[in-house]
Structures are given as structure tokens and as C-alpha cells.
C-alpha positions as CSV (number, residue, x, y, z in Angstrom):
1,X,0.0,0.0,0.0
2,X,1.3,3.5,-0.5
3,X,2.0,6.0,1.6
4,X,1.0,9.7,2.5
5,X,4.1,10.8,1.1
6,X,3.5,9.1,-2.0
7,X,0.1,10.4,-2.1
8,X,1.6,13.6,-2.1
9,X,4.0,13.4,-4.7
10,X,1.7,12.5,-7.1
11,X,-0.8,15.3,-6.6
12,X,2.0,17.9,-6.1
13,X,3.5,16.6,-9.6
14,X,-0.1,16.4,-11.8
15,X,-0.8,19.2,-13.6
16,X,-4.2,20.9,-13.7
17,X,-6.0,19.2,-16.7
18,X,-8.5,22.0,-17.6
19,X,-12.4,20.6,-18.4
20,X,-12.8,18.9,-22.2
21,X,-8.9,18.6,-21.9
22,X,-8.5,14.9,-21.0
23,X,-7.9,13.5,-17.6
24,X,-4.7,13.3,-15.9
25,X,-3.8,10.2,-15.5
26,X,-3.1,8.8,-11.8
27,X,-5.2,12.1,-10.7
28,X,-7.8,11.5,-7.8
29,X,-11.4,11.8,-9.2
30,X,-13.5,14.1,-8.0
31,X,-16.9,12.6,-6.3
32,X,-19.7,12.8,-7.7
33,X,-21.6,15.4,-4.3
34,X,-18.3,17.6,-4.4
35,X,-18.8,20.8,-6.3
36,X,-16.6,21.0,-9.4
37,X,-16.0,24.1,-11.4
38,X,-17.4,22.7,-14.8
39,X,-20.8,23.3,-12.5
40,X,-22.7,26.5,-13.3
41,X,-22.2,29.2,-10.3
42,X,-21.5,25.9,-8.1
43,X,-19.4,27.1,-5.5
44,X,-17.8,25.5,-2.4
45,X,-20.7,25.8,0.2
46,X,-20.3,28.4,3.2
47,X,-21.1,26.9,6.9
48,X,-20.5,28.2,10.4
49,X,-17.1,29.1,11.9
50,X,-17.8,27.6,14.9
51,X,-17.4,28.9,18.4
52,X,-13.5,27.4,18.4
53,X,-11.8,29.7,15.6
54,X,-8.6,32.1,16.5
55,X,-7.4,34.6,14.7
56,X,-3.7,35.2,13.9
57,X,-2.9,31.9,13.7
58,X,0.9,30.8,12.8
59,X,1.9,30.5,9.3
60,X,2.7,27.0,8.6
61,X,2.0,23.2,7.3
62,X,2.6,20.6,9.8
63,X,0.4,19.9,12.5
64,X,1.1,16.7,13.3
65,X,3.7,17.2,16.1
66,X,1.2,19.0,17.2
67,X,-0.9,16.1,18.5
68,X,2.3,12.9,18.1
69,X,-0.2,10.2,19.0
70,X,-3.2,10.8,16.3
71,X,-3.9,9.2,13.3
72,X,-1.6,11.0,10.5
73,X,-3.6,12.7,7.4
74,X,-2.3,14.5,4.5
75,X,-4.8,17.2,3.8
76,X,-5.0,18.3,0.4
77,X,-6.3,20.1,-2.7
78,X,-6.5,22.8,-4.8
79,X,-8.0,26.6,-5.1
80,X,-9.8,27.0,-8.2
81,X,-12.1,29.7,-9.6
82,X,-15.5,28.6,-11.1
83,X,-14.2,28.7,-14.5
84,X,-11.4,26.2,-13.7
85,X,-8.0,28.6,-13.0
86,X,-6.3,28.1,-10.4
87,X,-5.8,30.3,-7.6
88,X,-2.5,31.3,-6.9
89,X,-1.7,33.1,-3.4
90,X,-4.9,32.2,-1.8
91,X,-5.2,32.0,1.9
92,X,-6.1,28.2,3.4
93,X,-6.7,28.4,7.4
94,X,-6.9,25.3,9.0
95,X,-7.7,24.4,12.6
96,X,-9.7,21.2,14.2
97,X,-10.0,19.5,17.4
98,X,-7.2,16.8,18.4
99,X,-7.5,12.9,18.4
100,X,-9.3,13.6,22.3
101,X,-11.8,15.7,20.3
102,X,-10.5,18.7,21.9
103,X,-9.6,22.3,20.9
104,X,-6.3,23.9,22.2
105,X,-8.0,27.5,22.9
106,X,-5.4,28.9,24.3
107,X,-2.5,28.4,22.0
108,X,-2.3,27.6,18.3
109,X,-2.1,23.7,18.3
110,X,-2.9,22.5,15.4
111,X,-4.2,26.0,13.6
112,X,-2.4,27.4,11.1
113,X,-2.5,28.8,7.8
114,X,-0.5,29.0,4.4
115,X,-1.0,30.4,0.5
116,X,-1.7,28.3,-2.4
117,X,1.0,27.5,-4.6
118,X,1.3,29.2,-8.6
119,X,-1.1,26.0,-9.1
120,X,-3.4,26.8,-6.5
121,X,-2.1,23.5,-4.4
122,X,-2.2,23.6,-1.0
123,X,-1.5,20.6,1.6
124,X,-1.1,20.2,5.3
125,X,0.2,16.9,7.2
126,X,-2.2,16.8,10.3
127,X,-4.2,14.6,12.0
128,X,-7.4,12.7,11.8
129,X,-10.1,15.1,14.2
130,X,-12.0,13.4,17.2
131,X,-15.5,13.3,18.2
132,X,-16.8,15.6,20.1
133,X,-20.5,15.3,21.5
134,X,-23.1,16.2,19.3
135,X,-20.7,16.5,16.0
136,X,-19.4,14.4,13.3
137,X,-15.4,14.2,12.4
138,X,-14.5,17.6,10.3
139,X,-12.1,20.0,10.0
140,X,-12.7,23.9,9.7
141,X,-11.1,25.9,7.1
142,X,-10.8,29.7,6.2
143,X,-10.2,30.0,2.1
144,X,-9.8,33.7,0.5
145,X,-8.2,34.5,-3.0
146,X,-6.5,37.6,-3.2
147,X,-8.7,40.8,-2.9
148,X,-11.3,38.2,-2.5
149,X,-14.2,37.6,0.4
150,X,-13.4,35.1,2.7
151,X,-15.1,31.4,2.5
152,X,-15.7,30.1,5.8
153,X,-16.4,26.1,5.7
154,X,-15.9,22.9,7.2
155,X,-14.9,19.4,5.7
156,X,-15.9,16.0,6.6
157,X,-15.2,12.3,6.1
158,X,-17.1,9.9,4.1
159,X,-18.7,6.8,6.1
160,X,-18.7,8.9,9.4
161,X,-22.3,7.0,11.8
162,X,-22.1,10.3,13.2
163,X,-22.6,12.3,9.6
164,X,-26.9,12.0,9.0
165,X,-27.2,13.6,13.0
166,X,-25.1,16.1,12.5
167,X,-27.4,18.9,11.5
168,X,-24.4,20.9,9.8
169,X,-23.2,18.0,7.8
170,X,-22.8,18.7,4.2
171,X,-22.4,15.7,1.6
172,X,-20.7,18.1,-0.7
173,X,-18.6,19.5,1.6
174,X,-17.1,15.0,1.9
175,X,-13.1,14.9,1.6
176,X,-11.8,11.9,-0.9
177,X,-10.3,9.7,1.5
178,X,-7.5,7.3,0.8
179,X,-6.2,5.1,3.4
180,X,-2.2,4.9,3.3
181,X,0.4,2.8,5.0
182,X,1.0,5.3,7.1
183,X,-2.1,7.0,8.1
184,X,-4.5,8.9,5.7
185,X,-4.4,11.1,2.8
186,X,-8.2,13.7,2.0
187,X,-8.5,15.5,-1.0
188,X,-10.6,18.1,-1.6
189,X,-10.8,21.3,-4.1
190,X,-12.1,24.9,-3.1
191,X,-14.0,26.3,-5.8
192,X,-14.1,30.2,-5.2
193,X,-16.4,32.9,-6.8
């Protein structure tokens, strides 16, 4: 089986394959819920910030020492507009609650934020949320294009008991989940008006 790091790799080095262009091959497919940008005025869904977010948070990619005994997970994606360009320099702010389901409030465990590459690629090596009562497993993100308004989401994980009683849940909002030999690796592509 391969690893996160090998997950990586491969979706740092395929190239954007714009829509009636072909497929890259060995590129993850999208699923079928997830907005795409071939969709008319299909943008990534909005949802609450949540009562845990902090601003300022630290510039950077790795969470996981952040929380050394969770599950590892390679977060990834792109930032592309609804026409299918990527998004260069656009903000991605991450932050979720550790393996404990628990928020560090008080410092900036695992929060953080970083800019999308010339390709609009952005990844973080984290770790896989806990439960907390009366919510599914997600992570909350922050996504904002230059001189653009900011989106305010939340992502989730396919399969989750806990996704049809969550009343925030959004199936289009699912990450594409691959299990690894080393933990995890979630996909999933912000499409920005």
C-alpha cells in the first residue's frame, strides 16, 4: 500500500487538466456530491465558523507534532475559480479539534495557515479530528483569494455514523479519502467565486 508521502508526490506533480482537456492520468477523481467548477455558479458551500476559531494563527504546514499520537492525514487540494484557473496566493486556514476531540484555545495547536502554490495547491500533514459530543469528524477551514471575500467552511469524512445527526453536515462539503500505509491522505478542491 502506499504512503501519504506518495500520495503527495503525485498530486503535487499532476498538472491541472482543464475541463474537455482529457484527464490526468493517476489524478484523484473528484466525487460525484463535491462541487466542481465545470458546474454552473457551483461554489464551495459556506457553513459556520464555529465557536473554536482564532485569529492570527501561525503560518505554517505541519500539524502533526502537534498532537504525536493521532492518526496522521495529509490534507489536500486545490483553489480554483469557477471557470477552472487556479488560484494562486490564496489563503487556506486550518484548525480542528485533536484525536481527544478537543480544541487547544489557548495556544495555536494545530491551527495554522499557508498560501496556495502558482497552481493553487495547497497541503497540510495533520491529524485525523476526534469526536466531540453532538458532532461528526471535520475540520474547519478559512479559504480567501486575493482581494477576495473570505469562505468560511468545514470538511468532513465519508462513512462517518455520526454524519446523518449532525445537522451541519454537508455531503458536498465530503473529503476523498484514501487510506495509506502510514495513516491517511483527504483531497478536496475549493471552488471560489
Amino acid at each position: 500500500m502506499p504512503t501519504r508521502r506518495h500520495f503527495l508526490i503525485g498530486f503535487v506533480a499532476a498538472p491541472i487538466v482543464l475541463p474537455g482537456l482529457g484527464h490526468a492520468a493517476g489524478a484523484p477523481a473528484q466525487l460525484s456530491l463535491t462541487p466542481t467548477c465545470i458546474d454552473d455558479d457551483d461554489v464551495t458551500p459556506a457553513q459556520t465558523e464555529g465557536p473554536y476559531f482564532t485569529p492570527h494563527s501561525p503560518e505554517k504546514q505541519d500539524f502533526a507534532n502537534d498532537a504525536p499520537d493521532g492518526e496522521r492525514m495529509t490534507l489536500a487540494g486545490r483553489v480554483l475559480t469557477e471557470d477552472c484557473r487556479p488560484v494562486s496566493k490564496a489563503l487556506i486556514e486550518l484548525w480542528h479539534a485533536n484525536e481527544s476531540g478537543l480544541y487547544d484555545n489557548g495556544g495555536y495547536k494545530l491551527r495554522g495557515h499557508q498560501f496556495t502554490d502558482d497552481e493553487g495547491k495547497w497541503w497540510f500533514e495533520t491529524i485525523v479530528p476526534g469526536l466531540y459530543p453532538g458532532r461528526t469528524r471535520h475540520y474547519h477551514l478559512k479559504v480567501q483569494r486575493p482581494g477576495g471575500s473570505v469562505l468560511t467552511t468545514q470538511l468532513y469524512f465519508p462513512g462517518e455514523p455520526l454524519n446523518e445527526r449532525d445537522r451541519i453536515f454537508n455531503a458536498t462539503l465530503l473529503l476523498d479519502v484514501s487510506p495509506t500505509d502510514d495513516g491517511k491522505f483527504g483531497r478536496y478542491d475549493f471552488i471560489v467565486a
